[in-house]
C-alpha positions as YAML, in Angstrom:
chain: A
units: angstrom
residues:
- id: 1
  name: UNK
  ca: [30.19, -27.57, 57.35]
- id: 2
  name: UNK
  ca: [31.27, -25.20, 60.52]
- id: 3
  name: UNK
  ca: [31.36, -21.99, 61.30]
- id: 4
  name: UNK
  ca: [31.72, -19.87, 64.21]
- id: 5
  name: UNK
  ca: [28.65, -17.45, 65.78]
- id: 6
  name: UNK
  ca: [29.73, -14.31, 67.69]
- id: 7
  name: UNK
  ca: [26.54, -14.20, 70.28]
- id: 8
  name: UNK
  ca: [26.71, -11.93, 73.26]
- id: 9
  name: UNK
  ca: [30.58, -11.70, 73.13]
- id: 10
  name: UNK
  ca: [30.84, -15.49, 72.70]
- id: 11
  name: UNK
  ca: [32.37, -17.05, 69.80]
- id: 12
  name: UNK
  ca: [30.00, -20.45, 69.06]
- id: 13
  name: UNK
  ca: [31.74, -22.95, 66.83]
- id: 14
  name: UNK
  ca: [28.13, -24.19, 64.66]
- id: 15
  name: UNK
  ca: [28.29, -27.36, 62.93]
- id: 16
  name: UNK
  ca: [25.67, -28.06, 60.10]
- id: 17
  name: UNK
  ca: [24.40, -31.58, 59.35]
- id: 18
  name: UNK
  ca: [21.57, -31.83, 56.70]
- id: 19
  name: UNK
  ca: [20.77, -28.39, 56.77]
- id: 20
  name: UNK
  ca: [22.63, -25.04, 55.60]
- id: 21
  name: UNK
  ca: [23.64, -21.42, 56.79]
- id: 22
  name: UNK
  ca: [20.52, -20.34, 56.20]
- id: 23
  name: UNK
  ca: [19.23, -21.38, 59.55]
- id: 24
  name: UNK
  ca: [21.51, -19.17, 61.48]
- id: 25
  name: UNK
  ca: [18.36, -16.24, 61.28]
- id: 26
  name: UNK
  ca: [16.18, -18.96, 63.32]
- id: 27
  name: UNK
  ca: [19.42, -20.20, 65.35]
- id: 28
  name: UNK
  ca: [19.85, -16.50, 66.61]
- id: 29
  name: UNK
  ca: [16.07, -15.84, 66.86]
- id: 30
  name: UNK
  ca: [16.26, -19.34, 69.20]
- id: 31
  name: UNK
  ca: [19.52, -18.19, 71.10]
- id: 32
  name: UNK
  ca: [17.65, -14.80, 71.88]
- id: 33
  name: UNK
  ca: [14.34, -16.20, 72.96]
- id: 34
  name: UNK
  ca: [16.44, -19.01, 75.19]
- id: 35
  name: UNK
  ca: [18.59, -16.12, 77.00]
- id: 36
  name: UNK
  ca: [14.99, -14.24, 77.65]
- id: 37
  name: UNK
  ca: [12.91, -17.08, 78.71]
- id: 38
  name: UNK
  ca: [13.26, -18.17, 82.64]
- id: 39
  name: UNK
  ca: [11.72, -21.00, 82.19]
- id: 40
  name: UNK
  ca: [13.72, -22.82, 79.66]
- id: 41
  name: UNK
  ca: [15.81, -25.72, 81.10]
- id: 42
  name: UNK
  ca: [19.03, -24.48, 83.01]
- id: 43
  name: UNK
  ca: [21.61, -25.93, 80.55]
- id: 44
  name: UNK
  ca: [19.77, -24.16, 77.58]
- id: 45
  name: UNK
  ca: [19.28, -20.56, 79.58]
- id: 46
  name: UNK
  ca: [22.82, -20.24, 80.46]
- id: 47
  name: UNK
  ca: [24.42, -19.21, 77.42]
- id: 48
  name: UNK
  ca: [27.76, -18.73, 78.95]
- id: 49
  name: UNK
  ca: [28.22, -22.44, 79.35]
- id: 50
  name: UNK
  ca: [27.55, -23.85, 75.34]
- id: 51
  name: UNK
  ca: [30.60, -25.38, 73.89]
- id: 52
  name: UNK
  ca: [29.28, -25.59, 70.83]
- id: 53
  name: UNK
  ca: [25.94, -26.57, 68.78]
- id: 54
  name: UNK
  ca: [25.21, -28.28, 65.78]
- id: 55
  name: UNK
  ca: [22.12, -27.80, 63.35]
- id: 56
  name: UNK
  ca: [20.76, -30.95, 62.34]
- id: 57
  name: UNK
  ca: [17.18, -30.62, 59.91]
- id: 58
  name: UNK
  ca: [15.38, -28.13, 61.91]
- id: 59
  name: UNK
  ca: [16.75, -28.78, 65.17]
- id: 60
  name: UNK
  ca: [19.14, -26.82, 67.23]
- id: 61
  name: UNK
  ca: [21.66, -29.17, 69.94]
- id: 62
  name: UNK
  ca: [23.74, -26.79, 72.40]
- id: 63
  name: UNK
  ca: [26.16, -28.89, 74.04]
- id: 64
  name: UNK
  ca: [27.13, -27.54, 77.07]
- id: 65
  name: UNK
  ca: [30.80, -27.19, 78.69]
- id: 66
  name: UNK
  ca: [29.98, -27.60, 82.39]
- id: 67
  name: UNK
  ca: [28.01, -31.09, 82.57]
- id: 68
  name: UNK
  ca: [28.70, -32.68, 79.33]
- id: 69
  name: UNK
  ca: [25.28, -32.60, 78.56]
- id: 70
  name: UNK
  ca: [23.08, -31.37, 75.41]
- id: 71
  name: UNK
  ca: [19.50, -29.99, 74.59]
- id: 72
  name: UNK
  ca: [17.82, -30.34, 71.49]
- id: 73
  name: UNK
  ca: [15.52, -27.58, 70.53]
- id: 74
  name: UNK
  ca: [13.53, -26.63, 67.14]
- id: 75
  name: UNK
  ca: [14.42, -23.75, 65.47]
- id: 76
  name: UNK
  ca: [11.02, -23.39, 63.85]
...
């Protein structure tokens, strides 16, 4: 399943794989504490550049637009 998150004027397209829409409290709470935190990884702390993310278990992957890369984080 997909669906789109509006996050600090940003429209996120959000895929779900084994898991449901009720981890998009703990995907905001993780999007919020990423943006605040200087010392998460660059790719993760600019939230300008995700293309998209997908919510696999309990885990969180932003894929980003600029580099083609991807983090994985936990949303618990």
């Amino acid at each position: 399943m997909t669906t789109e998150l509006l996050f600090k004027n940003q429209v996120i397209p959000v895929s779900f794989i084994s898991s449901d829409q009720k981890a998009i409290p703990q995907l905001i709470n993780l999007l919020e504490r990423t943006s605040s935190d200087r010392s998460a990884s660059a790719a993760a702390a600019d939230l300008q550049l995700i293309e998209r993310i997908e919510i696999i278990g309990n885990n969180a992957i932003l894929h980003s637009k600029a580099t083609n890369a991807s983090i994985e984080l936990p949303l618990y």
